[in-house]
N, C-alpha and C positions, 0 to 999 in steps of 0.2 A: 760462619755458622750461626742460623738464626735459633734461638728458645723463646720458647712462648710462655709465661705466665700469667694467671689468673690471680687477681687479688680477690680477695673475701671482702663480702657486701656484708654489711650490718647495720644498723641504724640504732640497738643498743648496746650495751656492754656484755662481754662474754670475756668469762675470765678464765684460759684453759687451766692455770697452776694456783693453786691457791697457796701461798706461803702466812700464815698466821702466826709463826713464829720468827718471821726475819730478824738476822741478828750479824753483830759483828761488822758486816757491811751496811746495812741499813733499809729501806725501803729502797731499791734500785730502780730508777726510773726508765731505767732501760729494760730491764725485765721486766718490769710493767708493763710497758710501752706493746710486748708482747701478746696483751689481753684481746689484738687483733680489732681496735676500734676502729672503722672507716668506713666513711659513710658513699666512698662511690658507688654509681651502679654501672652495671654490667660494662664493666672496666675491665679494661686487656692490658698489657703491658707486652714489650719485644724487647728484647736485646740483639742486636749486630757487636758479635766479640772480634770483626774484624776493624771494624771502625769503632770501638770503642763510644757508643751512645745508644741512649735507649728514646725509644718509640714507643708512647701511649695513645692508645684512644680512648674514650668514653661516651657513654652519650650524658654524663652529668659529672662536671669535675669541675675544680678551682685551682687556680693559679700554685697554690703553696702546696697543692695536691699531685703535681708532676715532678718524678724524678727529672733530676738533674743528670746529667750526664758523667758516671765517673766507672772508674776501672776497676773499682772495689764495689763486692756485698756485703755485707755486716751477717754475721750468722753469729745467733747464740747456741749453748748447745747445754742444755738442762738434763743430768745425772743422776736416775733416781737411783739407789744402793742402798747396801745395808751393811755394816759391817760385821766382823766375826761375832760370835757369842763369847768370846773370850775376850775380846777388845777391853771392857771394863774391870774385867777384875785382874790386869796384871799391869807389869811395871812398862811393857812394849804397848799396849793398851792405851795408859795415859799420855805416852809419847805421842801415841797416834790422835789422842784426842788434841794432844797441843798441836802437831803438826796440821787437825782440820781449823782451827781457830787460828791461826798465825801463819799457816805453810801455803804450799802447795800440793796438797796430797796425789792429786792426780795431774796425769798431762795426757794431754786428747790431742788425737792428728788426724787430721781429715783425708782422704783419700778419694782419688781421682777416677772415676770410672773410664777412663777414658786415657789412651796413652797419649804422648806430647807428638803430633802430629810431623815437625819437625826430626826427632832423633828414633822412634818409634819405641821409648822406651818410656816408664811410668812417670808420671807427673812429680816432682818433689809434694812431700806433702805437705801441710798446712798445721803447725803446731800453734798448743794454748793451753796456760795450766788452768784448772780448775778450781774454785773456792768453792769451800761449805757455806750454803746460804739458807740451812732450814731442815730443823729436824723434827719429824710428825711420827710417833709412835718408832717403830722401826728401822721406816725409812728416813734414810737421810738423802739432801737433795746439793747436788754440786751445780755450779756455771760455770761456762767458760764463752768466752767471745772470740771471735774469728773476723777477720779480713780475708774475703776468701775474692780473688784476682776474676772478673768476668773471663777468661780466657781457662779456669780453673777446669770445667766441665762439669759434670754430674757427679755430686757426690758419693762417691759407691760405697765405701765402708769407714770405720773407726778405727782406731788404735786408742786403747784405752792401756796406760803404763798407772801401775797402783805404784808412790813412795809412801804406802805406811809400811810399818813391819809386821802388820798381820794380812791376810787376805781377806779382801772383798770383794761382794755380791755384789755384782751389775745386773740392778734388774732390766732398766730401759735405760735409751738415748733419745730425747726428740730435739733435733737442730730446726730451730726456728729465724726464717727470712726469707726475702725475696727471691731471694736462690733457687730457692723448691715452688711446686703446686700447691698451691691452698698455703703458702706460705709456711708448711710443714715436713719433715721429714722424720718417717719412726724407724728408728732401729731397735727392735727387740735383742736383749740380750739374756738373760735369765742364767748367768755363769758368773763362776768364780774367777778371780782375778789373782795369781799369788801375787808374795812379797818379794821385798826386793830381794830374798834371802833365797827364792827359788825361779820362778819366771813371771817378771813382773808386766810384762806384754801383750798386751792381746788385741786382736783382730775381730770385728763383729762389724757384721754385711746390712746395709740396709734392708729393710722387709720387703726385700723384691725375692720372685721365682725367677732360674733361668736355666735351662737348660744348656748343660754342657756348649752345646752348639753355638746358642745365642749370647753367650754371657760375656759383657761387655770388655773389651781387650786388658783395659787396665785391672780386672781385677781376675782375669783368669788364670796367672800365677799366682794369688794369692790362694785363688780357690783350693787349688793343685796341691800348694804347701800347707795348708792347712789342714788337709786330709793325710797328707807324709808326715806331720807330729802326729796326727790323733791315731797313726797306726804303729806308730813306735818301733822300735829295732828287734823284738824278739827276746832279748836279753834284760837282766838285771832285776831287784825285785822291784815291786811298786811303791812307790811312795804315795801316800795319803793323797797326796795336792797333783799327780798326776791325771793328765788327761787320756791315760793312752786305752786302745780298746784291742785285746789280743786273746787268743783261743788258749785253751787248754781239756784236758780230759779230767774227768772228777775223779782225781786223786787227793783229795784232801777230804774224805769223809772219816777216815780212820785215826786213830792216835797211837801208830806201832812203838814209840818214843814211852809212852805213860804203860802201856801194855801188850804183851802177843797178845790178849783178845780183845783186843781193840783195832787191833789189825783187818782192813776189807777190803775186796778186790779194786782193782781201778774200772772205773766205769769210761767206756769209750775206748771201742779198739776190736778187734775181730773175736775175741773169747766174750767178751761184754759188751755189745755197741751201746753206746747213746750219745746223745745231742752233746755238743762243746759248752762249759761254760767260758767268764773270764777269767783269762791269767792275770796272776797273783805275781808269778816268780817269788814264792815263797821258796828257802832252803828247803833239802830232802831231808827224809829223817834218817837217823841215822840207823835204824834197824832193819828201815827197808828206804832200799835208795831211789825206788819207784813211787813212795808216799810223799807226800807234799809236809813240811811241820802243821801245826797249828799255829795260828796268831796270836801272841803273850796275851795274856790278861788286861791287858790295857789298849790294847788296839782292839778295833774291829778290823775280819777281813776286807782285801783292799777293792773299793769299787771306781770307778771313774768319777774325778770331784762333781763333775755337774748330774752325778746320777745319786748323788744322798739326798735321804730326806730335807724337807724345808724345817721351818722352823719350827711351826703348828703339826707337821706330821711328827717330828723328834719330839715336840713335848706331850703329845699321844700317846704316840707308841717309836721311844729309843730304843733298838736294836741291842746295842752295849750293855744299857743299863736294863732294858727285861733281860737279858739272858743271866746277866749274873744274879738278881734278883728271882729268880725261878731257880736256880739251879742254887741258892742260901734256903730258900721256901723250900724244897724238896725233903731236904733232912729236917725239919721241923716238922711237915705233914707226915714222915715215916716217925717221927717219936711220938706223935700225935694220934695218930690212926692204930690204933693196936690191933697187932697180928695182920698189919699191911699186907701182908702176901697172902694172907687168905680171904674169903670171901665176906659178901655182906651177910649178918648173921639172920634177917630179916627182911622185910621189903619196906616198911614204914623207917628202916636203917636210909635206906636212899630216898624217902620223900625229904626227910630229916637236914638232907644235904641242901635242900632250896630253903625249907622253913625254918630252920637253928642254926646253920653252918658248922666250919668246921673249930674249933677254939683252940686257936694256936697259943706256944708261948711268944714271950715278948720279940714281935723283929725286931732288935737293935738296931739302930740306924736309919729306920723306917723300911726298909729293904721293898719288898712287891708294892708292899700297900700305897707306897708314897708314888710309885708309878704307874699302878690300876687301881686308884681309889674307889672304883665302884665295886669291887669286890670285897670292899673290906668295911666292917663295921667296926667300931669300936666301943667296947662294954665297960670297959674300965682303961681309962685314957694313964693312966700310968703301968699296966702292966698286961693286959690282956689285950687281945683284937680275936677276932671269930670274920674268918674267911668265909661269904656267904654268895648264893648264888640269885641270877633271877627265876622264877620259872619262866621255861621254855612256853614258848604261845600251845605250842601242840598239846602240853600236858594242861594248861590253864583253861584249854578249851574242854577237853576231856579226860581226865585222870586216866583212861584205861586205851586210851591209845592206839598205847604201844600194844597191847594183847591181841588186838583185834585181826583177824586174817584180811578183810579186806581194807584193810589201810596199811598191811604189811604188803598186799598186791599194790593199790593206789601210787605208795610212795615211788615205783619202777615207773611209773608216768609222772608226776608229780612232786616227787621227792627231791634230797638233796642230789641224787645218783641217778638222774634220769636216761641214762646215754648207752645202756647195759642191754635193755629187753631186744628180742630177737625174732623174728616172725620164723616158725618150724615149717619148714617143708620138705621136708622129706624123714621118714620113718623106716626103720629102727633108727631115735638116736645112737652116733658115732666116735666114737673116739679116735682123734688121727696121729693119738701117740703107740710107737712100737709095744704090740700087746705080747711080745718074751721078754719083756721087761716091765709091763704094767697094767698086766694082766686082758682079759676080754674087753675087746672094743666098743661091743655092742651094751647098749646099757641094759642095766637092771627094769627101769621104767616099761612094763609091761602093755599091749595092746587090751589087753584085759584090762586091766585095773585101770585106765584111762577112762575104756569107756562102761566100766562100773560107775566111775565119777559123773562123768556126763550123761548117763542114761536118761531117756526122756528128751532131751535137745539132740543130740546127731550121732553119727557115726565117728569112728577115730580120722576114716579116710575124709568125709563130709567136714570134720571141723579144720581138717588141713585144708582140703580142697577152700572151704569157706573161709580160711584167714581167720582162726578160732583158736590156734594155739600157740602160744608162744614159752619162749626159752631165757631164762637164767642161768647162762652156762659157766660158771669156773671151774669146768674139770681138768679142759687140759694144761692150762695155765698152771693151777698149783697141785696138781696130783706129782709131778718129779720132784715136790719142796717136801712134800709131807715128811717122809723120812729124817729128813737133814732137820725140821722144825721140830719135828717131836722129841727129836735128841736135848733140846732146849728147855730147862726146867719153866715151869710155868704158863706152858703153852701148847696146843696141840692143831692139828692142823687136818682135813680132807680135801677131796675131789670133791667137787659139789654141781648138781644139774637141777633146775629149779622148773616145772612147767607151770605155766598158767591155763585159765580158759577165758576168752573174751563173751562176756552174756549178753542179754539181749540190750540190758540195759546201759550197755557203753564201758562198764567197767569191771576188774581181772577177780577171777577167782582161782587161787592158788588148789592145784590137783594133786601134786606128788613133788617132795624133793628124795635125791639119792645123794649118801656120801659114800662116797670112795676110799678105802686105804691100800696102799698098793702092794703087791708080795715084800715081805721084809721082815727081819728077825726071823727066819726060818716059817713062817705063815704065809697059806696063801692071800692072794687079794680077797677083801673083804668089802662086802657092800650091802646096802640097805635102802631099802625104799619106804619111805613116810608119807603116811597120807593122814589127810584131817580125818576125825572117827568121833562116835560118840561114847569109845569107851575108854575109863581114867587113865589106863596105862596107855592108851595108844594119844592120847589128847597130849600128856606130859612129854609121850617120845616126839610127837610133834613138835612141841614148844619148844625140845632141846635142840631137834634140826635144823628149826628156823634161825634160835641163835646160830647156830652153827654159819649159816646161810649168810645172817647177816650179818655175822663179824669176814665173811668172805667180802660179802657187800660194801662195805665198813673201809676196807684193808684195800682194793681196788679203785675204790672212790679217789682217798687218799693218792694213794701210790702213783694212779695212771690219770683218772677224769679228773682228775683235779693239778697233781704236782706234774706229772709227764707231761699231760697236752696241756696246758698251760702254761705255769712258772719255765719248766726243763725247755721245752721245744721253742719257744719262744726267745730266750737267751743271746740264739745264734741272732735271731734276727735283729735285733737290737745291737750287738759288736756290729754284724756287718753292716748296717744303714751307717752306722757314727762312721767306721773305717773307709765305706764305698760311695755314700752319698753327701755331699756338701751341703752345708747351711741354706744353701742358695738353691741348692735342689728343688723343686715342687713337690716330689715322690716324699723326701725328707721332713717337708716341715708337716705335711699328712699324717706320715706313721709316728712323729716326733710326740704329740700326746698321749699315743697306744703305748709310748715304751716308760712312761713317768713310774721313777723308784722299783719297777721290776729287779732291775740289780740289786740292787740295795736290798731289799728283803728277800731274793735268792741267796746274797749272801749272806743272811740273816740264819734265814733255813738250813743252810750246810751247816752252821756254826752249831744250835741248837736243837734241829728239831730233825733232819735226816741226819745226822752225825752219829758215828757209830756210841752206840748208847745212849744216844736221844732219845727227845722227847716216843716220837716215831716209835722207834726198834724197841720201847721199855713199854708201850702200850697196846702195840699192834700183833694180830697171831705169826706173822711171817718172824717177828723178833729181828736178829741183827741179820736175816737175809730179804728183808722188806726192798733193799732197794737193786739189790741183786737181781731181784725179781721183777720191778720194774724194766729194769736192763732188756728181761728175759719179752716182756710186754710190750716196749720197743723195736725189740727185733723182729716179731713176726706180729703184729698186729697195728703199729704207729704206719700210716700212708700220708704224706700230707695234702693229699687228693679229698683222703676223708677224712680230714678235719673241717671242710667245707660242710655247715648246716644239711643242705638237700640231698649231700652225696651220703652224709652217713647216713641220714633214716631210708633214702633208699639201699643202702651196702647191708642194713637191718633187717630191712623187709619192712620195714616201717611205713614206707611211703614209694611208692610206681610214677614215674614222668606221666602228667596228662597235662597237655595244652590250655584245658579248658576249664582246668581249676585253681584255687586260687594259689599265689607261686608257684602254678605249672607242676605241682605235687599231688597227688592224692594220696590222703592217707590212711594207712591200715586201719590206725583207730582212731575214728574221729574225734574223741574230745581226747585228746594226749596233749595235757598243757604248754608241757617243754616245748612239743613241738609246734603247735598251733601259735604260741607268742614268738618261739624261735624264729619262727618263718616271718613274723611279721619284722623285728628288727634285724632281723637277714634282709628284707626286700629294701629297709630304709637305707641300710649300710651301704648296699650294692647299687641305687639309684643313688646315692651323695658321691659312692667313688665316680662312676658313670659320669656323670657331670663335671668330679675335679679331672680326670685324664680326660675328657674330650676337648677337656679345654685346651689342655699343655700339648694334648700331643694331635693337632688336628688332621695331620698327615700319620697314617698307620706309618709311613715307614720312618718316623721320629724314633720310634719304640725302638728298633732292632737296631739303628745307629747312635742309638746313649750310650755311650762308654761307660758311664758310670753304672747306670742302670744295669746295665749286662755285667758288669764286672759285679755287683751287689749279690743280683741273682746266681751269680754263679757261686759266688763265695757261701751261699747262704746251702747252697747244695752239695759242693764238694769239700768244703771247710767246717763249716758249724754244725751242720749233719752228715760228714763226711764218711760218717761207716753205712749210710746209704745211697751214697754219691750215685751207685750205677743203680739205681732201681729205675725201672721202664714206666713208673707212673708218674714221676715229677714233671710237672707241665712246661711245656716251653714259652718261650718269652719272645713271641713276632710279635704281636699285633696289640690294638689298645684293649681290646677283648682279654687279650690274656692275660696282659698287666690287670685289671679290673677284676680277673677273678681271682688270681693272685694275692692281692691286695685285699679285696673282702674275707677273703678266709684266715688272713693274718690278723683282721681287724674284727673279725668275729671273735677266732680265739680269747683275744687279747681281753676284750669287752664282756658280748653275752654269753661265750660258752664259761670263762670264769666267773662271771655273777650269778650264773647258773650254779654253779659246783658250789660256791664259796659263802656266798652271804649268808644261806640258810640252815649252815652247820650250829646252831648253837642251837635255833629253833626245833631243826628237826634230831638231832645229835646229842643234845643236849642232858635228855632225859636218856641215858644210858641205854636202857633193857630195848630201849625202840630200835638203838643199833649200835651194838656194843661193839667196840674195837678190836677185842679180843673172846675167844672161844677157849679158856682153858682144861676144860676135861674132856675127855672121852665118851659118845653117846651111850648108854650103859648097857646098850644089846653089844655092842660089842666086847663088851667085855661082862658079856653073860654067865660065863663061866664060873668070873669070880660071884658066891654065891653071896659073902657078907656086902657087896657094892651094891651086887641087884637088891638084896634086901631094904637096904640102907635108902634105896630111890624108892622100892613099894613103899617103904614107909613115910616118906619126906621128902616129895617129888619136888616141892620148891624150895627145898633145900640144895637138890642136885641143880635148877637152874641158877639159882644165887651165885653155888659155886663155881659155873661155865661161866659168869660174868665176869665182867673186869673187876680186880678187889677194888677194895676204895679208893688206894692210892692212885692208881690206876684212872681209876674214874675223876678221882679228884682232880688231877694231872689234867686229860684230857677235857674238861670242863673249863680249868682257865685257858688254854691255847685254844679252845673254839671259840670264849666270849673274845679273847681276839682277835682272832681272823676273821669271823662275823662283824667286825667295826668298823663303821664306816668314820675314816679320819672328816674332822672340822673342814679341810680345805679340798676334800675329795674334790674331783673333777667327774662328772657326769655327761654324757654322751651328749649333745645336741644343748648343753647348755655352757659350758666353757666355750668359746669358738679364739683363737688362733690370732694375733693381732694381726700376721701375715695376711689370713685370710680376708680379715675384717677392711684392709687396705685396698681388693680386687674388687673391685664392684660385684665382677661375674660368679668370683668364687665367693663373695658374702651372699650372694641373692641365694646359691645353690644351699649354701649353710643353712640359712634361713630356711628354707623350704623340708631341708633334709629335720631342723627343730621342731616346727613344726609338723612332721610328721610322727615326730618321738613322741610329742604331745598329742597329740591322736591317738594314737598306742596306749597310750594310760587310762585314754578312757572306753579303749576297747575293751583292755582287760578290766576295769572294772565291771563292764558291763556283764561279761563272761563270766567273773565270780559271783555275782549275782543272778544266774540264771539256772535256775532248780532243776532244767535236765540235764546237766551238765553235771554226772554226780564225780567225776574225778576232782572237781574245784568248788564243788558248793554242795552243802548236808551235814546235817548235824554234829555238831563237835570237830569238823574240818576245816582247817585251815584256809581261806584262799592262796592261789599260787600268784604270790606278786613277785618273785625272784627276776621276773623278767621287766617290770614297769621300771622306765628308763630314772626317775627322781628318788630320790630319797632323802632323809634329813640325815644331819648324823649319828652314830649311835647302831648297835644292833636293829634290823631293821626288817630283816629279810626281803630286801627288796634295793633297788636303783645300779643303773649299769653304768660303771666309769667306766672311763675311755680306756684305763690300764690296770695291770695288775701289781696292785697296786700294795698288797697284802695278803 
């Protein structure tokens, strides 16, 4: 068997590893030696491993410059890691530091890609322990040396065995010698390794792709077996340091153990479908044998070890330590805030909360402040601290905002909730819930009073016909909650239909909202139509509507555009890639950046913020049936057809197929931010995939013979979103086409429809009244009757909206978990500027990277150029914000803007 290798020309020094701290062993001149200094040119090398000698040519060489003839390679193999976070401060720590300075801490085996041609079975492998040669900030750097036999073959993977007693982080392997191309070999590994006290073993693949098919004989059992641990047996609970990846239904929202009203339905299953998370195999409770426990106090729930935070995201933002840190803070803002449950008594009361803060007593221990120190000032460093906020850009641009009707329209194109609006076609709006049970279908919203509103521009039939009106519809969604919510102290709930009109000038002006309450308590259904007016009591009932509107607004963002079709639906796909697809995969190491820490702060999210009496259900109008109702949002409106960018604006009316514009879209309204940036990293996403599967799979019919591939997608449809396993609209998986759209629409989710939803919550969010998360009183025609209430609003109309607002605690609440989730971590990853070491190693797949980068950098300065363009008034005019949510960079920090690859928070 003949191999051909290339040595590296250089004529000066290049030093791949820098060690500046060599120790213990010394300056090693063998590692040195590695700086790859040689001055041939255009020098080949050959080996014959049947004749044991090698053949060089060159057209300039010397004497002492030709290998000799021998049966061995020399391969070194350099270990960048890092060890635990707990390694230094315990008594197994310092062991471990003595075992790196004296021991052998690790032992490395080389592995044969290739079976022994003789017995047809794998090559023995090639062991060597590893020493500590150098420690730089975090990472620490191991060597190990190899005699690896010319008859050996291709190196296909590692085995990497950790003897310390804690686990460590294998970031990389690169085995360097004549062995390899370019004298090189990278093995990514970016995983944990346990102790010898759990599974101290591990396997990690050279940075090659292979398909099933092709993948080289020696290591296709390993592939195999390596996929049967990481799916584990079904049984037993999880351990911390496991890697296993297995389904479950969300049953652990509730705490039936601590209280019956902590007790909530299971989510997933024919009464409540939704998406699979990971199983826990946590114990049941013991009060309901159907609930999951909760995770003691000192654990966090369990996620797969290689899917936690790193090390700069945990000193961010730790999971463990905010959640019990918010939930010490809680009972200090309710001693704090007097008369928490009622409202703000003023409006310069809520400016007050950006410009004074809030003055807490002493955290003992340092509790929030020492893990979101930008929240926190300090006024007197031995006993006070005052909890303070940034202003949001919206309100520092223009105090009044939030008042304004047409930025209350704008934000349904623009805002943080862009994904709602609906183009109306057809008239009387409908209601297609059972009307002996909730009452007249046909709405309230009159043909009159429409085109009262519109008079002078069209007809009611002309402004359909013309693509002039559109819909803000949550009636039918939470008109069956109302009832069940309003039984809830603190909280009230409607059916809500919001119309707009498109003007000449490109942007919405809000015509009429109706709420709905449905027959209950022995009353019939009640309804109301609100329109803008110029007179005080009809102006005020408007303002109460709109809250109304936009705590609906507020509660569905949340709930669905945001936690459903992102963090929720996304889940499955991540278990089953790890379970279905091998390291070795092509499809895998693709989606493998989309899925970074999504676990990890899903599982974050159950713990604090959907968990029954979270964060969530104590701020939002749904209360504890918030995610019930998500459920309900899932079943009859989640497709994953239209989570694809072009299929939902046109499933909207947003946008019609035309060939001959630009992404084959026309759209309803031309300047619609969301959509007009959407489109553009829609079109970068979908040409970068285009180019990685035309590569892999050149023959269409590679796609329908993956085994794994088809086993992935199947699991991903009958398992992960298995209570919609038979719906007629999941796409089949023949051809590269299909994989390709596939793939884009999991990789859009994942990226810009979440930086879309998520980065701009603080911005736009931030400032409460602009969209409060809860609606707590009654609009007060409805309860007109009562004569001292209606009085009480004649008299002190912004008294009655203070009190539909969220109180303070409430607001307060929601104000730190949005400058959270609006923060971009230190080592975020961003779309077209991370790229994949795998990839970086394919010529064909680096060049596509590159092209696919620079397009993202195009992008940035399209949209800039957009927010700067004065007819454009949904992105540019006075006191407005531009929409950057969609510009792929960002730095770190609240930002409102830059699109990682995952979601990531």
């Amino acid at each position: 068997m003949l191999a051909q290798f290339q040595l590296l020309q250089s004529n000066s020094t290049k030093t791949l590893f820098s060690f500046p701290k060599l120790f213990v062993h010394g300056n090693d001149p063998t590692l040195l030696r590695h700086s790859f200094q040689k001055k041939n040119k255009n020098a080949r090398v050959a080996t014959d491993n049947t004749r044991l000698c090698v053949k060089a040519t060159a057209s300039e060489k010397t004497a002492s410059e030709v290998l000799t003839t021998s049966s061995n390679f020399k391969v070194t193999a350099i270990v960048t890691a890092q060890l635990s976070d707990s390694s230094i401060l315990s008594v197994t720590g310092w062991k471990d530091e003595f075992l790196d300075l004296f021991g052998r801490p690790l032992t490395l085996e080389l592995v044969s890609a290739e079976l022994d041609p003789q017995t047809g079975s794998a090559r023995p492998t090639i062991k060597a322990k590893a020493h500590k040669v150098d420690e730089e900030g975090d990472d620490v750097t191991y060597k190990a040396e190899f005699k690896v036999p010319s008859s050996f073959g291709n190196v296909g993977a590692v085995y990497v065995e950790n003897r310390h007693d804690l686990e460590i982080y294998i970031k990389d392997i690169v085995l360097l010698g004549q062995l390899f191309p370019n004298d090189k070999l990278n093995v990514t590994c970016n995983s944990w390794v346990q102790s010898n006290d759990d599974d101290p073993k591990r396997v990690f693949f050279a940075n090659k792709s292979y398909l099933p098919s092709n993948t080289p004989d020696g290591l296709k059992q390993l592939r195999e077996d390596e996929l049967v641990s990481l799916r584990g047996n079904g049984l037993d609970e999880r351990k911390e340091s496991d890697r296993i990846y297995d389904y479950d239904v969300y049953n652990d929202l509730g705490d039936p153990d601590k209280s019956s009203e902590l007790q909530r339905p299971i989510l997933g299953g024919q009464q409540f479908p939704y998406p699979r998370r990971c199983r826990t195999g946590r114990e049941r409770c013991k009060n309901d044998s159907l609930s999951e426990s909760k995770p003691t106090a000192n654990n966090s729930p369990y996620v797969p070890r290689d899917e936690g935070f790193s090390k700069i995201k945990n000193t961010v933002f730790n999971g463990r330590k905010y959640y019990a840190a918010l939930h010490s803070l809680l009972p200090n803002l309710k001693g704090t805030l007097e008369k928490s449950d009622e409202g703000f008594t003023h409006f310069p009361a809520i400016d007050a909360l950006f410009k004074d803060g809030v003055q807490l007593q002493p955290l003992h221990g340092g509790g929030i402040s020492s893990i979101l120190p930008s929240l926190f000032r300090t006024v007197d460093e031995i006993t006070e601290e005052v909890l303070c906020f940034d202003v949001p850009r919206t309100m520092e641009r223009d105090n009044f905002f939030w008042f304004r009707d047409e930025e209350f329209a704008r934000q349904t194109l623009a805002g943080v909730n862009p994904c709602c609006l609906q183009l109306v076609t057809e008239w009387p709006l409908k209601s297609k819930l059972d009307p002996e049970i909730y009452g007249p279908a046909e709405s309230a919203i009159s043909k009159e009073l429409i085109e009262k509103e519109i008079k002078g521009y069209c007809t009611l039939d002309q402004a359909i016909q013309q693509k002039k009106l559109f819909l803000l519809d949550y009636h039918d969604l939470l008109l069956p909650y109302v009832e069940k919510v309003r039984e809830l102290k603190g909280t009230t709930l409607y059916g809500s239909r919001t119309l707009f009109f498109l003007t000449d000038s490109g942007s919405l002006r809000p015509l009429a909202i109706e709420l709905t309450r449905p027959p209950m308590d022995g009353k019939e259904q009640w309804r109301e139509v609100f329109a803008p007016t110029w007179y005080s009591t009809g102006i005020w009932l408007w303002r109460l509507a709109k809250a109304h509107v936009l705590a609906h607004d507020s509660g569905y963002h949340q709930l669905i555009t945001h936690w459903l079709r992102t963090h929720c639906a996304t889940e499955p796909y991540v278990i089953a890639t790890n379970r279905q697809l091998s390291v070795l995969h092509p499809i895998y190491k693709l989606l493998d950046p989309h899925f970074r820490f999504t676990l990890e702060i899903n599982a974050f999210a159950r713990q604090s913020l959907i968990n029954a009496n979270g964060i969530i259900e104590s701020t939002f109008s749904p209360g504890k049936y918030s995610f019930e109702l998500s459920s309900i949002a899932y079943d009859k409106l989640w497709q994953f057809d239209l989570e694809a960018l072009p299929n939902d604006l046109i499933n909207r009316g947003m946008a019609v197929e035309d060939p001959n514009a630009p992404h084959g879209l026309k759209l309803t309204i031309e300047d619609y931010p969301y959509a007009n940036d959407g489109l553009l990293i829609w079109d970068a996403i979908k040409t970068w995939i285009t180019d990685y599967v035309n590569h892999y799979y050149p023959d269409p019919a590679l796609v329908e013979s993956d085994g794994e591939l088809q086993e992935w997608w199947t699991e991903i449809r009958t398992v992960g979103h298995a209570d919609k396993k038979d719906e007629p609209w999941w796409p089949v998986l023949k051809t590269p086409a299909d994989l390709i759209g596939i793939l884009t629409t999991i990789v859009w989710v994942t990226s810009g429809h979440h930086a879309a939803v998520n980065f701009g919550q603080y911005d736009f969010s931030g400032y409460f009244p602009s969209r409060p998360t809860i609606a707590r009183t009654n609009v007060p025609t409805e309860e007109k009757y009562d004569e001292e209430k209606w009085e009480k609003f004649l008299e002190k109309p912004g008294v009655a909206l203070l009190n539909c607002f969220p109180s303070p605690l409430q607001a307060t609440t929601v104000l730190i978990v949005l400058s959270v989730l609006s923060d971009h971590s230190p080592d975020e990853q961003y779309m077209g500027e991370y790229m994949e070491t795998a990839w970086g190693d394919n010529p064909v797949i680096k060049a596509a990277f590159e092209r696919f980068s620079g397009k993202l950098k195009e992008i940035e300065g399209i949209i800039d150029a957009k927010n700067t363009d004065r007819s454009l008034h949904n992105r540019n005019g006075a006191g407005i914000m531009p929409y950057e949510l969609l510009k792929p960079s960002s730095p770190a920090g609240v930002t409102s803007r830059g699109v990682p690859y995952s979601i990531s928070i």
